[in-house]
Every structure is written in C-alpha cells, then in structure tokens.
C-alpha positions in Angstrom: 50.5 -24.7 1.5 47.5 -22.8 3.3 45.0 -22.1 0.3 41.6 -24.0 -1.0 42.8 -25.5 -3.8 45.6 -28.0 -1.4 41.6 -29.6 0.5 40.8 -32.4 -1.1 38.4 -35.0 -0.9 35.2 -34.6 0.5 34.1 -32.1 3.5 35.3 -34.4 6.1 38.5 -35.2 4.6 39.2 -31.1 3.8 37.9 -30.3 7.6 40.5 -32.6 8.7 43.4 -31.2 6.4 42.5 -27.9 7.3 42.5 -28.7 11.5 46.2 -29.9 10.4 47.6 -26.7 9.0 45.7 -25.4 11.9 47.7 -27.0 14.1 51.0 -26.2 12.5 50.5 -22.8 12.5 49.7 -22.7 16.0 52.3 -25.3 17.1 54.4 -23.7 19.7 52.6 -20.2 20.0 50.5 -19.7 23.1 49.3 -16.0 22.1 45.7 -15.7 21.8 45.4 -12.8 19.4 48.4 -14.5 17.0 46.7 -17.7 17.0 43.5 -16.3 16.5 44.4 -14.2 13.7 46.4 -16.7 11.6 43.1 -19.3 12.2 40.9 -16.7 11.1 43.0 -15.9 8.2 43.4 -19.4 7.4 40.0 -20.2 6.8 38.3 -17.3 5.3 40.8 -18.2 2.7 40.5 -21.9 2.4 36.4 -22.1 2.5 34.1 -21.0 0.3 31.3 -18.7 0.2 32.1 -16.7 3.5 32.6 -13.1 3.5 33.5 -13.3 7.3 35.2 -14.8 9.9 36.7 -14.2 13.5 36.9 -13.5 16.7 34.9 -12.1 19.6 36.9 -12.8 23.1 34.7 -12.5 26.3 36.2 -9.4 28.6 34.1 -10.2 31.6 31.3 -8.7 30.6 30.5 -8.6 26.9 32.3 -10.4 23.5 34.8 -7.6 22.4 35.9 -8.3 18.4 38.9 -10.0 18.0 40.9 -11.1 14.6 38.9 -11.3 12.0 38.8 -11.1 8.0 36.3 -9.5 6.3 34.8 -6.2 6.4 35.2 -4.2 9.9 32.9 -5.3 12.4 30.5 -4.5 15.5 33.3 -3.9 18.2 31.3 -5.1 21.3 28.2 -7.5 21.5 26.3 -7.8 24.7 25.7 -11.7 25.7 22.2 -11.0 25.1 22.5 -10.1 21.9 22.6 -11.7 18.4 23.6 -15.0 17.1 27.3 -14.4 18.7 25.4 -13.6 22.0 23.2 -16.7 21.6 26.4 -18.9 21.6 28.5 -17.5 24.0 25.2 -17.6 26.5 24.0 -20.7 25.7 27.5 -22.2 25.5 26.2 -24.4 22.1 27.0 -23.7 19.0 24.6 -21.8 16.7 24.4 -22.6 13.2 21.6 -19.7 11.1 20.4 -20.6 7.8 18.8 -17.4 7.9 19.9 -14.3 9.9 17.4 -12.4 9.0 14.9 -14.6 10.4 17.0 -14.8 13.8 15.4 -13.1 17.0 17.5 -10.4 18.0 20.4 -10.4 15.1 22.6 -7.8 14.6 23.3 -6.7 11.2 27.3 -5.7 11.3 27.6 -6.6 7.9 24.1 -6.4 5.2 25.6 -8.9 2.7 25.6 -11.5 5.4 22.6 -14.4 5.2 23.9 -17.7 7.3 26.0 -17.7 10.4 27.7 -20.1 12.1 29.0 -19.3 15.9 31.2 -21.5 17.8 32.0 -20.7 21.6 35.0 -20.8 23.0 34.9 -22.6 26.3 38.0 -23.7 28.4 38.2 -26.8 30.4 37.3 -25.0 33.5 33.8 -23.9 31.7 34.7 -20.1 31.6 34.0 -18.5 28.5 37.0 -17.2 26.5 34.7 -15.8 23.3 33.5 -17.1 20.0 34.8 -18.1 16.6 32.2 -16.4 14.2 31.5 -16.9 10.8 29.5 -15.0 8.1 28.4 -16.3 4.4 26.5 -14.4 1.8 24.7 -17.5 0.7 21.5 -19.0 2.5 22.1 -21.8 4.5 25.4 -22.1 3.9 26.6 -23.9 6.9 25.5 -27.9 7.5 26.3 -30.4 10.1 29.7 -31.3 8.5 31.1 -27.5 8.7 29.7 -27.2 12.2 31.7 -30.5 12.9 34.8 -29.1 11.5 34.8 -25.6 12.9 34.4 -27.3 16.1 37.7 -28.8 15.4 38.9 -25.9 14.6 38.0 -23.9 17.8 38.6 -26.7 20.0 42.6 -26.5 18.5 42.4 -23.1 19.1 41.6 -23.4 23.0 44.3 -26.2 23.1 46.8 -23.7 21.9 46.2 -21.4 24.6 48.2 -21.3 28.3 
C-alpha cells in the first residue's frame, strides 16, 4: 500500500497519492513524534534519489532532530545555522540545488548534494520545526516536489492538537 511503485502518473498526481496515504496514516493520531516518524518513513521510501529525510522540532531555542530515516544525524542546529536554520528563521521554505555552495551549511551527512527544508509553522505563527530532506543527486528538488512536500508538512501540522 505505502511503496513507490503504487504513485502513478505524473509528479503532481504521485504528490497527491502520497499526501493521501499521508493522511491515512495520520488519521486519528495526534502524537507528534508518531506522526512524524511514519511521514518520514513514508516518503524516504516512496521518492527517489533521497538518502534523507526528517524531522527537526523547535525546543525554544534551537531545531533538536526528530524522526528521520537515513543515516544518524546532527542532533541540534542553531536557527542561525544551515539550510534547516535558514527555514526555520526565515519561515520560507528552502529548496538547495547545491549544498555545498550554500552559506553556512552543515555537512551532517557528505553524500548529501540538494536539500529541500520545509518549516513547520502553526496557525498561531509559532514555529514547531522543519521537515528536512537530503538527496545525493544535484538539484534534485524542483518546484513540483517543493509543492508536494508542502502538502505533506502542512498535513502534518493539521494532525497535531
């Protein structure tokens, strides 16, 4: 039920399969960490090319990792730091061709060339973290992923009490 090969059709049409099984694994579950982990699982095993994906959640002070899949990961990033700092901060989501060429990144995984970092914003405009993901390949993310993931976040934050 929850692997690549059930998205079909083009980007759009798998983004919006994808935000569906989303939703059904999050229907009725308020926990944060639950529905972050089963998200995160979700896509790093439906999308291609990414060798990470997660969660940072915002403690006050600075994004503390999260669920995630992938290889272990810096535990805290300060606001000011990094692509997942840059979002959270800046409240707009930062999609990297190049990490490398971004001021400031932080390398918590080498294999790791395009980003993509959504923040997590609730209705009230506090920051709850950032749904953060890594790909191996150069420019890797486009305006139709960003679209999606946005979805995909924006479910998340529904989810939650």
């Amino acid at each position: 039920m929850f692997t690549a090969s059930s998205l079909t059709g083009n980007k759009a049409e798998q983004y919006a399969q994808l935000l569906q099984q989303a939703r059904a694994l999050m229907a009725g579950e308020s926990d944060r960490v639950a529905n972050a982990a089963n998200l995160a699982a979700l896509v790093y095993h439906a999308l291609p090319d990414l060798n990470w994906v997660g969660f940072y959640f915002f403690d006050g002070v600075e994004l503390v990792v999260g669920p995630f899949q992938g290889l272990p990961a810096c535990v805290r990033i300060p606001l000011d730091k990094g692509v997942c700092g840059a979002a959270a901060s800046t409240r707009q989501t930062q999609r990297i061709d190049d990490v490398h060429a971004f001021p400031g990144h932080i390398a918590c995984d080498s294999a790791s060339n395009s980003e993509l970092v959504v923040p997590l914003v609730a209705a009230d405009g506090s920051l709850l973290g950032v749904f953060d993901l890594d790909s191996p390949k150069h420019a890797r993310f486009d305006a139709d992923d960003q679209a999606g993931l946005e979805a995909l976040a924006f479910a998340l934050i529904q989810s939650l009490p």
